[in-house]
N, C-alpha and C positions, 0 to 999 in steps of 0.2 A: 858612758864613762868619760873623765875628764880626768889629764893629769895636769896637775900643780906643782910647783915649782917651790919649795918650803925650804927650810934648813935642815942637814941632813940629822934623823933624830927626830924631828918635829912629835907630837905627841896632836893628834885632834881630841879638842876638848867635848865638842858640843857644836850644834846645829841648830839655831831658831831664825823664825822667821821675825824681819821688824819692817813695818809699813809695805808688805806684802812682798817682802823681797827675803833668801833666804841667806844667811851669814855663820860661815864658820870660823870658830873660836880656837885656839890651837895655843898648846905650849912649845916654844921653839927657844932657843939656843943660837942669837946670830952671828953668833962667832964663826959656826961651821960653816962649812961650803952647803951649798945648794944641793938637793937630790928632788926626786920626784915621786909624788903620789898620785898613785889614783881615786878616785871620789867617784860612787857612783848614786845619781839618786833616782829611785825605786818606786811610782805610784802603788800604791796599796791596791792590790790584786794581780798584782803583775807576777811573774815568772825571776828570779834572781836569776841573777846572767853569772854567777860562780857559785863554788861554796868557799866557805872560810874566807868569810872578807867581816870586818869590824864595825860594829855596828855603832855612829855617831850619834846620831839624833833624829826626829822627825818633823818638820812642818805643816803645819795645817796653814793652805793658802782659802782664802773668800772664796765662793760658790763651794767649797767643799773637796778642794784638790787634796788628798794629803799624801807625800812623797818621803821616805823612809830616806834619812844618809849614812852612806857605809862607806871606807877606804879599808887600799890593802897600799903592801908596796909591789912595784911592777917586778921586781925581782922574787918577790916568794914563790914561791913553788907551787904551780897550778892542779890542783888538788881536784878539778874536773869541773867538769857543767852538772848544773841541778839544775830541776824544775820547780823546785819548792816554789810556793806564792807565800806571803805576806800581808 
């Protein structure tokens, strides 16, 4: 998990990969003051480390990586651990 530093509001668009690197896209508002997200990203078979987090985008990296992106905000209300895989 990684938090980001966005405008408070922010909206994530989308997640793709460009020249093997991975980029998210986001609708924001700079007028507002800053708040923070979380972003987590997920290899495919892996275990989600929450439930009810939002699901961004996926990239498929060379040799065959591909890692799922989901955000929540750190303030929602932590709704427990899962084990689900992806």
């Amino acid at each position: 998990m990684q938090r980001i530093s966005m405008p408070k509001g922010a909206k994530p668009l989308c997640v793709r990969e460009l020249d093997n690197e991975c980029y998210m896209w986001a609708q924001v508002d700079d007028k507002h003051p800053t708040s923070e997200m979380e972003v987590y990203a997920i290899r495919t078979g892996c275990a989600m480390p929450e439930k009810d987090l939002n699901y961004i985008g996926t990239c498929q990296f060379e040799y065959g990586f591909v890692y799922h992106f989901f955000w929540k905000l750190p303030d929602a209300a932590d709704a427990g651990k899962d084990n689900e895989t992806i």
